[in-house]
N, C-alpha and C positions, 0 to 999 in steps of 0.2 A: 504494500500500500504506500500510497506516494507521502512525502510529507506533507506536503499540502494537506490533501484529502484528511489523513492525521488531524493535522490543526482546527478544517473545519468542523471534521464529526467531534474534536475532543471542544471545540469552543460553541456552538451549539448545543450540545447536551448541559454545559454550565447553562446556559441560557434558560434551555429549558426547565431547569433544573432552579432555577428563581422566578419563572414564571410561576411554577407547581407552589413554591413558598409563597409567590402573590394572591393563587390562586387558595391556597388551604387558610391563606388569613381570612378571607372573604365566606368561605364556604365550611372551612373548620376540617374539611377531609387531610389528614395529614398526609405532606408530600411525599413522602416514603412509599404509602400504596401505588401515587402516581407514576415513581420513581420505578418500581416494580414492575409496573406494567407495560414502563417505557420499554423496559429491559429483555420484557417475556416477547413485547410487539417486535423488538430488533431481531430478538431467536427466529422470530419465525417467518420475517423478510429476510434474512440468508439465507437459512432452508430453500424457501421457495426459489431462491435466485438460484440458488447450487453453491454459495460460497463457505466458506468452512476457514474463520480466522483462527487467531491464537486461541491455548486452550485457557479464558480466565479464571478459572476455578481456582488457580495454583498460587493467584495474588492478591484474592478474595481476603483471605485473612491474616495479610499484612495492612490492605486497606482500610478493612475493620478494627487492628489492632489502633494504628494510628488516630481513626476517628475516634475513639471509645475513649483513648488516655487525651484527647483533646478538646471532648465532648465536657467530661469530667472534668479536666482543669476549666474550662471557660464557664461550666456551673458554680465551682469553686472558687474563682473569681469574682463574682456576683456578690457572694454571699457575705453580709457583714458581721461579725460577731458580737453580741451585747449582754449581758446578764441575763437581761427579760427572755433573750432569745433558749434557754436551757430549756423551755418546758418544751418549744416546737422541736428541739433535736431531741432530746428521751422522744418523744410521741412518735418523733419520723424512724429514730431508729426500732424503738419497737415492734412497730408498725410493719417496716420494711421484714425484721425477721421473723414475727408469728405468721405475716404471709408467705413467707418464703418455705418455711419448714411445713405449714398445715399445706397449703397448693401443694408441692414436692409428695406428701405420702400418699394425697389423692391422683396425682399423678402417677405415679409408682402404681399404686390399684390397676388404675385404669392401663397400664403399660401391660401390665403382669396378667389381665384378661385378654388384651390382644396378643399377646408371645407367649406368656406360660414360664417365661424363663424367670428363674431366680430372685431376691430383692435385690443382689446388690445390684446387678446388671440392670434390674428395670428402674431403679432409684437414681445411677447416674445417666439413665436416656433421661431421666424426666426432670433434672437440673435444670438443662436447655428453656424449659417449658413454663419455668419459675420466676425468671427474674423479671423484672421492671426496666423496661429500657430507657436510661437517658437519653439519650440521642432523639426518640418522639415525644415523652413526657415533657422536658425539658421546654421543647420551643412551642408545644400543645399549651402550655403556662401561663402567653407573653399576654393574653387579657382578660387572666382571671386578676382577684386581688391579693395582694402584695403578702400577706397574710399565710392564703394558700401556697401561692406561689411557693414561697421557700421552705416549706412541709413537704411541697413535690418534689422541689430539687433537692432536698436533703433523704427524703425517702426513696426517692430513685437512685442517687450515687448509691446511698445507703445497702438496697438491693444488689447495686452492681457487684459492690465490693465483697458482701456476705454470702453474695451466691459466687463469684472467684473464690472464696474462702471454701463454700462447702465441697465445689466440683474441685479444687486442689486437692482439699484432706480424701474425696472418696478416693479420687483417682490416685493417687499414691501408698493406700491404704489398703490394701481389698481384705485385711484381716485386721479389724479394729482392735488397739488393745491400750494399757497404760501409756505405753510406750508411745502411741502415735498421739496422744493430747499434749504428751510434754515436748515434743517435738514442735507440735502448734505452738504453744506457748512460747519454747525458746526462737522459731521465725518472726513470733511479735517482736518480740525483746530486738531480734535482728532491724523490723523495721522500724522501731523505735529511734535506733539507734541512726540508720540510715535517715528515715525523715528528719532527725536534727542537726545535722552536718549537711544534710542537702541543702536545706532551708536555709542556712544561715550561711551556704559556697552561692548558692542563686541571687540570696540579697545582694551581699559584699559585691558579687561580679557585676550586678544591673548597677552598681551605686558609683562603681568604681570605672566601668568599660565611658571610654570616651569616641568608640566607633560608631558611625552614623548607625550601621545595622548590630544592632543587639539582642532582639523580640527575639528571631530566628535564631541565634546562639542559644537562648534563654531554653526555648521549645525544645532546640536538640540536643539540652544537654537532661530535659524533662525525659525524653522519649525515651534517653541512651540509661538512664537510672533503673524506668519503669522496663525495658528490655532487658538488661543485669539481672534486674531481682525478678522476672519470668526465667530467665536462665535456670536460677536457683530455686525456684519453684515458689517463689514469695508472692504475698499477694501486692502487687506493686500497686493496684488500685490504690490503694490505701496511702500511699504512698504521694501520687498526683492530687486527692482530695487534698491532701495534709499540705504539701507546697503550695497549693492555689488559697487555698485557705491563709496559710502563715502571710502570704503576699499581700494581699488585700486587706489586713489586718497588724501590719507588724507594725505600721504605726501609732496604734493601742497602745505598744508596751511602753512601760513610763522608766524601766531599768535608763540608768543613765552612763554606763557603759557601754547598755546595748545602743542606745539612740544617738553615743557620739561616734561611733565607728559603723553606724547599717542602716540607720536614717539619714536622709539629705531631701535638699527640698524638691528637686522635680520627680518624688517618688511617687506622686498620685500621677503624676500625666505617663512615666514610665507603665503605672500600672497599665491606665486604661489602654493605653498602645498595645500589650501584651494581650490585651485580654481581645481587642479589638483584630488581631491579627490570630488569634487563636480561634475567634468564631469565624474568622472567614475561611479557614486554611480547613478547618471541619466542616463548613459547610462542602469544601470540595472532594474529602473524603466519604463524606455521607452518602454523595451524589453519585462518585462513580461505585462504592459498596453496591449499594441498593441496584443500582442499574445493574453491573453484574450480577448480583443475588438473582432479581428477575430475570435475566439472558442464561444463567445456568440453572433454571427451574427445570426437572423434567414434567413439565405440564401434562401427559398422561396420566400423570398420578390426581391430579384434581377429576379427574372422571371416573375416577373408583369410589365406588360408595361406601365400602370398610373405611378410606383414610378419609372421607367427612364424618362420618360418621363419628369417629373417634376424634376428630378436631371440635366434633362437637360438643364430645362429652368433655374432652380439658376446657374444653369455655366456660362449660356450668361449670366445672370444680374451679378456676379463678374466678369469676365472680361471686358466684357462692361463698365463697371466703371472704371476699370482698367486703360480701353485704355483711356478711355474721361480726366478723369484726370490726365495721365502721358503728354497726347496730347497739353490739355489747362491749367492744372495746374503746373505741376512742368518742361514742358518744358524739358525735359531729353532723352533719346536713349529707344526706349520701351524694347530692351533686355538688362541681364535679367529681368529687372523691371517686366514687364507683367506677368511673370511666377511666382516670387516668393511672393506670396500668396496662400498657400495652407492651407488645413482645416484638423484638427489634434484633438490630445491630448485634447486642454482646448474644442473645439467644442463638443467632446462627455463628456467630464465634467459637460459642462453648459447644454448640453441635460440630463442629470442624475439626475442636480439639479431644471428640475422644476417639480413644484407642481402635484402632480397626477391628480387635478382638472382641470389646466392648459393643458396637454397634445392634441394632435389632433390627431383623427385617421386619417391615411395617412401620416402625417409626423412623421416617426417612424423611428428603427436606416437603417434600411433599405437606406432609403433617405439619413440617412445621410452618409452611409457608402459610395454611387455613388459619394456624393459631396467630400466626401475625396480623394476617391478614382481617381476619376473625375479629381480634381485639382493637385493630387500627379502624375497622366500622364501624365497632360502637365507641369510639372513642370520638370519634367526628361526630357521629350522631348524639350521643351524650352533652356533647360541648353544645350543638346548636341548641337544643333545649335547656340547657343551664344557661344559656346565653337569651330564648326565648323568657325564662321565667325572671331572671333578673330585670330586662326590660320593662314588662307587664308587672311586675311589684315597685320598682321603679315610675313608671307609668301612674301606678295607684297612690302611690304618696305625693307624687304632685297633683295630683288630682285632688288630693283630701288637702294639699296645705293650700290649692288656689281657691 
């Protein structure tokens, strides 16, 4: 393919690819579906033509890794830290793990009646099936209130990180014992140690570098950390929360050691530059992710009535948990709540990373694409009606104060 041709198909797809974001603000349909379906429509204009490109699958999840640790920093960025704010983080992280754990063993049920195989093998298929994706939750947010907002974004990193945590410990574990908790524990202690020497080589370098380009040092030296400690099997999520967070924040600290050596004054505009080139630089991994996801779908699988069927039934087991715990646990307004847990980016990640031995026939991407897909429609249809009823209550208090 010529370079040309290259440039045009690869700068048309951004385009379109910000039209679908103009177009999901207006309409609420998250662009990820439309992203997907651009991807599935290109599969099957080559077919038709006879053409047969590279094989993408094989870069699918490097794309996704970099969107995921960029997604996460650019949410963590965002986010301000203040005392008042303790109660919304206990809530989001609890939150994130009672649904992570109860979804997971309904998931697992439902694995274990289509295969027959095993718990542990059907508990880590159903990981995948579990987490909350920032990458849609995240930008699904930008007009609810400020309030929710940072409950989402802290319970979706939230989710990301704890389900990287749970699908690390199965997958290295297949025989649980003392042995493998304290192993857990001593990789915190490792990431402990790692997030406080990062945090404080990333400050120093932004405060210190006098080259025009720095963002881009800053990101590759986020990426090269959170790659290291996948190396080593660490959860590096944890790791990019904790640096976007320390950033956006490290002006708080009143320590007066810390503020004459890692504080300086153009620290807020450095930030917003970082964080400003972080959401763009994800927006362009999101786009080409999702467009491959959709281009290597095998679409014959959605015309089997086993693998809806059974994308139907993990719908009810996430929502149903949804509802029980927004109901009895957090006591809150089910919209948006109920809706914003959709299954994304890190979901076909963690389905990529297990073990060939590990895999189950019948839960394949097929399955998983309905459960995306699944959750991405009523996540759109959810918002328009939480967007309908605010209006119309909105509506009624002006009417009662004119």
């Amino acid at each position: 393919m010529a370079s040309n041709t290259t440039l045009i198909i690869t700068s048309g797809l951004i385009i379109f690819s910000y039209l679908f974001d103009l177009i999901g603000g207006k309409t609420k349909i998250p662009s990820v579906i439309l992203l997907m379906f651009m991807g599935m429509l290109i599969k099957l204009l080559l077919d038709y033509i006879g053409y047969t490109p590279y094989d993408f699958s094989t870069i699918l999840p490097t794309l996704g890794t970099l969107g995921l640790v960029l997604i996460v920093f650019e949410g963590a960025l965002e986010l301000r830290y203040s005392r008042d704010k303790n109660s919304v983080i206990k809530r989001s992280f609890f939150s994130a793990m009672a649904n992570l754990l109860v979804t997971s063993l309904l998931i697992t049920w439902i694995i274990n009646l289509i295969s027959g195989e095993d718990f542990y093998r059907c508990f880590i298929n159903a990981i995948p099936f579990c987490v909350v994706s920032s990458s849609v939750a995240i930008p699904a947010t930008a007009n609810i209130g400020k309030e929710k907002r940072e409950f989402i974004v802290y319970e979706s990193s939230f989710s990301d990180i704890l389900t990287v945590v749970l699908f690390n410990f199965m997958a290295n574990n297949k025989h649980i014992s003392f042995s493998s908790f304290t192993n857990l524990g001593a990789e915190f202690g490792i990431i402990i140690i790692v997030v406080f020497f990062s945090c404080l080589l990333l400050l120093y370098l932004i405060g210190r570098l006098t080259h025009h380009v720095k963002s881009f040092l800053v990101i590759a030296i986020l990426i090269l950390v959170y790659s290291i400690g996948q190396v080593y099997h660490l959860s590096s999520l944890v790791i990019v929360l904790a640096l976007g967070l320390f950033l956006n924040n490290a002006g708080q600290i009143k320590f007066p050691p810390f503020r004459k050596y890692f504080i300086y004054p153009k620290l807020g505009n450095d930030i917003k530059l970082l964080f400003q080139l972080s959401a763009e630089t994800a927006f362009i991994m999101r786009t080409f992710f999702f467009i491959i996801f959709g281009y290597t779908m095998d679409t014959r699988q959605l015309q089997n009535l086993p693998v809806l069927l059974s994308g139907g039934a993990m719908l009810l087991a996430i929502y149903l948990v949804r509802f029980i715990y927004i109901k009895l646990g957090s006591k809150t307004d089910l919209m948006p709540e109920l809706v914003l847990i959709p299954r994304g980016l890190i979901s076909v990640l963690l389905y990529y990373s297990l073990p060939p031995d590990m895999k189950i026939k019948g839960v394949e991407t097929g399955l998983l694409f309905v459960v995306i897909l699944g959750t991405s429609i009523i996540l759109s249809l959810g918002l328009m009606i939480s967007k309908r009823q605010r209006l119309t209550t909105q509506q009624g208090a002006d009417d009662f104060e004119s």
